[in-house]
Backbone as CSV, one residue per row, in Angstrom:
resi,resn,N_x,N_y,N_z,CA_x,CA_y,CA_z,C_x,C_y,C_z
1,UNK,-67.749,-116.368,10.843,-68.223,-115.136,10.241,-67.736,-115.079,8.797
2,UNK,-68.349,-114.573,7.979,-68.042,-114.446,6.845,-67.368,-113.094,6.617
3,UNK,-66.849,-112.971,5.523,-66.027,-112.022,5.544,-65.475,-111.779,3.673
4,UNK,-65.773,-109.908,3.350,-65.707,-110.114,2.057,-64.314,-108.885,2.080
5,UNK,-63.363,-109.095,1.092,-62.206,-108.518,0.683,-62.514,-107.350,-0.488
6,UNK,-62.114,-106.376,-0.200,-62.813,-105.232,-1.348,-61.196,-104.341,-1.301
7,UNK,-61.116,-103.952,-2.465,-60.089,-102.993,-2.633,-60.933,-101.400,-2.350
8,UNK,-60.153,-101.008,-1.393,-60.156,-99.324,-1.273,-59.227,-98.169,-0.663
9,UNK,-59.470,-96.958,-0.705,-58.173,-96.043,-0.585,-58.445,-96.114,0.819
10,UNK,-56.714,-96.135,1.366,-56.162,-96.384,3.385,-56.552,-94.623,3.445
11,UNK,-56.694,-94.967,4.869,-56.976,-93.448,5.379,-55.398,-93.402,5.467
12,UNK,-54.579,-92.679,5.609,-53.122,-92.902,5.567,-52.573,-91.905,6.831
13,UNK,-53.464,-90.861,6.893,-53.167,-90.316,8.734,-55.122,-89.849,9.201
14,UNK,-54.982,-89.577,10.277,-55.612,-88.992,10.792,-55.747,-88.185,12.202
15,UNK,-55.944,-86.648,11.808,-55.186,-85.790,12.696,-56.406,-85.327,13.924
16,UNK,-57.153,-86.294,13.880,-58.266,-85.937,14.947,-58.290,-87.241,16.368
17,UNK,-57.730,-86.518,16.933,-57.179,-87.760,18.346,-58.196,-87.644,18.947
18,UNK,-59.027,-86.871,19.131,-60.688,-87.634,20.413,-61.377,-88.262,20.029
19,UNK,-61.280,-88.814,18.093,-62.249,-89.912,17.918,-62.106,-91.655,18.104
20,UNK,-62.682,-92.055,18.836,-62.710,-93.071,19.079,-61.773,-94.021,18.702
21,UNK,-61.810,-94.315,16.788,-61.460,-95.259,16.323,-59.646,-94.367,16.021
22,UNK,-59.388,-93.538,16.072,-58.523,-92.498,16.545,-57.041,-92.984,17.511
23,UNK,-56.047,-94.045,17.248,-54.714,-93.942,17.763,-53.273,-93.940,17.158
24,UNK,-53.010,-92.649,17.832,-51.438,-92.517,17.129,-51.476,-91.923,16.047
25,UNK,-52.686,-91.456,15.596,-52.911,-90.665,14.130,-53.546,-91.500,13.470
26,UNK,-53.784,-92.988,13.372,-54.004,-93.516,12.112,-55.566,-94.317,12.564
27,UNK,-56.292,-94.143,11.998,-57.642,-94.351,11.921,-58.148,-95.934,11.744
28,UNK,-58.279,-96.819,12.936,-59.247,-98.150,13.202,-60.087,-98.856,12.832
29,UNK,-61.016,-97.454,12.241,-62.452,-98.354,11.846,-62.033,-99.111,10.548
30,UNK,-63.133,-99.762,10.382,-63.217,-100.718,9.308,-63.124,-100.154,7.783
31,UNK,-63.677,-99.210,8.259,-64.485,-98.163,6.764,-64.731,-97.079,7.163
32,UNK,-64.374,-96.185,6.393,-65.627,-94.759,7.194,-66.115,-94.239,5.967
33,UNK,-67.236,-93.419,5.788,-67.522,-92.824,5.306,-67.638,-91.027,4.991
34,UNK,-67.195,-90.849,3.842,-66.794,-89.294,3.956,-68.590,-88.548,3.097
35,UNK,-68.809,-87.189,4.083,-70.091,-86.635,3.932,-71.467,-87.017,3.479
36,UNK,-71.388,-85.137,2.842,-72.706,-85.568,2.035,-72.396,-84.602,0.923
37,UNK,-73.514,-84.037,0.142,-73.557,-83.901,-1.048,-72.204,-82.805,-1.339
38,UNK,-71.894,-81.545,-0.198,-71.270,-80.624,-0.758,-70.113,-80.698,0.185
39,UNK,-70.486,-81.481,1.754,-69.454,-81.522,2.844,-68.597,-82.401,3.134
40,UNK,-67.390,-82.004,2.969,-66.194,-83.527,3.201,-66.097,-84.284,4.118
41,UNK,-66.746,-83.511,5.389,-66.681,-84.215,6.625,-66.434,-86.137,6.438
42,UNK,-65.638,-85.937,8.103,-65.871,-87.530,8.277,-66.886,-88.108,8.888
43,UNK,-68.105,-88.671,8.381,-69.058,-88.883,8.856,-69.173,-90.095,10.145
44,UNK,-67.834,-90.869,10.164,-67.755,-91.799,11.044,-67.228,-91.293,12.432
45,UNK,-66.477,-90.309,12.298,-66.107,-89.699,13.595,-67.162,-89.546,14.602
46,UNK,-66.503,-90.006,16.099,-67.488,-90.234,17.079,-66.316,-89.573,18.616
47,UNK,-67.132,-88.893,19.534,-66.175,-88.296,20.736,-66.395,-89.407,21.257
48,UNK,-65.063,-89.452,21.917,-65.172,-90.673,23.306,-63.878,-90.257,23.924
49,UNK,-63.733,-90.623,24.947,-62.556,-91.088,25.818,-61.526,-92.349,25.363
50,UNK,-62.528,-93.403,25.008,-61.872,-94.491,24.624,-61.187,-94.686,23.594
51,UNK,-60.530,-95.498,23.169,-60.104,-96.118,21.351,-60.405,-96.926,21.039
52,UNK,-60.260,-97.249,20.422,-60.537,-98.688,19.352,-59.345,-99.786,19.797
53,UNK,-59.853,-101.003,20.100,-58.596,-101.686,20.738,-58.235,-102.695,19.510
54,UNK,-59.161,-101.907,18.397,-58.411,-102.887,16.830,-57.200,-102.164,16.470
55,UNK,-55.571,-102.478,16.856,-54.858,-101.819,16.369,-53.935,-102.346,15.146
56,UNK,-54.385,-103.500,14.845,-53.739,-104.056,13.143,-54.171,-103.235,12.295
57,UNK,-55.460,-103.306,11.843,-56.459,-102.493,11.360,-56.316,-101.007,10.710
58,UNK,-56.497,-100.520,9.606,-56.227,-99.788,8.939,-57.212,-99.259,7.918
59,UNK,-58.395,-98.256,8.191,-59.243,-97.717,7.957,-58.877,-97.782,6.117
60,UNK,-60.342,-97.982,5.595,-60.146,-97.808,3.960,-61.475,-96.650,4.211
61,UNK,-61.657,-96.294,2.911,-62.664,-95.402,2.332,-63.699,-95.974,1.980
62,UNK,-64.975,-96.240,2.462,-65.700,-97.176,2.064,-66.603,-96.357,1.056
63,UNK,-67.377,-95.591,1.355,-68.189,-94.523,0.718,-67.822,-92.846,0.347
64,UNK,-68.026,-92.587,-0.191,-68.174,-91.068,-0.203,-69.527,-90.430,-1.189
65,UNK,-69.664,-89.042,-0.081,-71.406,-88.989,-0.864,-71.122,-87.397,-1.368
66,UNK,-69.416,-86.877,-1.367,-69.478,-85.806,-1.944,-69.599,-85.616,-3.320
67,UNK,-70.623,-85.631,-3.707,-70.959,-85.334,-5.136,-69.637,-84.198,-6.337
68,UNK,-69.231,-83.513,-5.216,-68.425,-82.540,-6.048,-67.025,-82.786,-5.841
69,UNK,-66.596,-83.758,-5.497,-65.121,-84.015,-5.167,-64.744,-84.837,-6.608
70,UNK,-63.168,-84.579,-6.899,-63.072,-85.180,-8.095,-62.442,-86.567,-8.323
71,UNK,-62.341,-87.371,-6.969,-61.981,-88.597,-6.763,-63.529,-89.855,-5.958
72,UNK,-64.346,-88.640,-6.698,-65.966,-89.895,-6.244,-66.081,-89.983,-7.429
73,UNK,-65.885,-91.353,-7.433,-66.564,-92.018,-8.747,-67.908,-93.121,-8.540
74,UNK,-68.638,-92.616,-8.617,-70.360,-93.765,-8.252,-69.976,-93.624,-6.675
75,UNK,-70.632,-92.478,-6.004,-70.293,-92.707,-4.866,-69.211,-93.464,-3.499
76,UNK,-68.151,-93.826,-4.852,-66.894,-94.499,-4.034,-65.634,-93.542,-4.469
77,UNK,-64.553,-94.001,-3.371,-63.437,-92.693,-3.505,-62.478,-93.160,-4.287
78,UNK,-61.918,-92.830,-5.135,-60.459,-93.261,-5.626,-59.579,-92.556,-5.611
79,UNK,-58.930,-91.987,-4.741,-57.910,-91.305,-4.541,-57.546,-92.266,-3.856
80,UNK,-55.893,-92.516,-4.275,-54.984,-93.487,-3.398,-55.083,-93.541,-1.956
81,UNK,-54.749,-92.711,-1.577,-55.010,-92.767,0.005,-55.633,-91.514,0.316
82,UNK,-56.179,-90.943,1.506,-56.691,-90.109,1.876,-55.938,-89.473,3.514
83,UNK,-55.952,-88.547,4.135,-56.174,-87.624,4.903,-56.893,-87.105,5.679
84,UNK,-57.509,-87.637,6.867,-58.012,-86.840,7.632,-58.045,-85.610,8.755
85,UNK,-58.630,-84.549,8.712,-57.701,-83.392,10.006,-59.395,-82.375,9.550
86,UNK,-58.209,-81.135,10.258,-59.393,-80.113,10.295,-59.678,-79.286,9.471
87,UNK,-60.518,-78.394,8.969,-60.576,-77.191,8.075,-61.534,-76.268,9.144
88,UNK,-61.038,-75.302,8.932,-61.917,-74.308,10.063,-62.975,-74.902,11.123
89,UNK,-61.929,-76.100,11.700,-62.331,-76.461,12.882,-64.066,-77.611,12.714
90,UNK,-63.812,-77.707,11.279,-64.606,-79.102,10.429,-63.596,-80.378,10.642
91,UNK,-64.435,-81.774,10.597,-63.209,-82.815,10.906,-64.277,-83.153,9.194
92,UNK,-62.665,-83.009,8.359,-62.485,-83.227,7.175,-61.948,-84.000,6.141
93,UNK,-62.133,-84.313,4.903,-61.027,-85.107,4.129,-60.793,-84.117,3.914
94,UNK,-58.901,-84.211,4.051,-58.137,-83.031,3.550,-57.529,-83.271,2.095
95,UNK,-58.003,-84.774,1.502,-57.543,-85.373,0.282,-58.807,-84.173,-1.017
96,UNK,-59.765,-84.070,-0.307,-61.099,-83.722,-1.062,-60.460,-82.499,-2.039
97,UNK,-60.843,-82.684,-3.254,-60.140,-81.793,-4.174,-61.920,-81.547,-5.245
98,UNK,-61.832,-80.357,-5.611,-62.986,-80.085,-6.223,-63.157,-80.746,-7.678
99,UNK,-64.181,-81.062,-8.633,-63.874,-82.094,-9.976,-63.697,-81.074,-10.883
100,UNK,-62.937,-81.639,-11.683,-62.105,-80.407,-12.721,-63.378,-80.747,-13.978
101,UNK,-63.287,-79.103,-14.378,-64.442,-79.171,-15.180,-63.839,-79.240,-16.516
């Protein structure tokens, strides 16, 4: 398999334990992607029972499509690391900060 190396920001916790890729706090997937134009959500979050049995593995930021956050730059995130959890019961980036005008 081929395989390409990209620098991006670690999810560094994540406070939503029924998602899948979801153990011990710290987030599995490969990549996830955060929303859409105005919502931080984590768009990769998925319910299951199960986990992810990748536990080396250490989620980066692959995309982000919040237009108004002030760490999207060309639709990618640069904030060092990121945060995932809740906001009024939204599964959120809690890193998401509005762009300073």
């Amino acid at each position: 398999m081929n395989k390409i190396t990209i620098e991006m920001p670690i999810v560094s916790k994540c406070e939503v334990d029924h998602c899948g890729y979801n153990l011990n706090q710290i987030c599995h997937a490969k990549a996830i992607t955060i929303g859409d134009n105005s919502n931080p959500g984590c768009d990769t979050f998925f319910l299951t029972e199960g986990h992810s049995k990748e536990t080396k593995r250490h989620a980066g930021v692959g995309a982000c499509k919040v237009n108004l956050c002030q760490y999207n730059k060309d639709f990618e995130c640069n904030a060092s690391t990121i945060n995932v959890g809740f906001t009024q019961n939204k599964i959120n980036c809690l890193t998401f900060e509005f762009e300073k005008i």
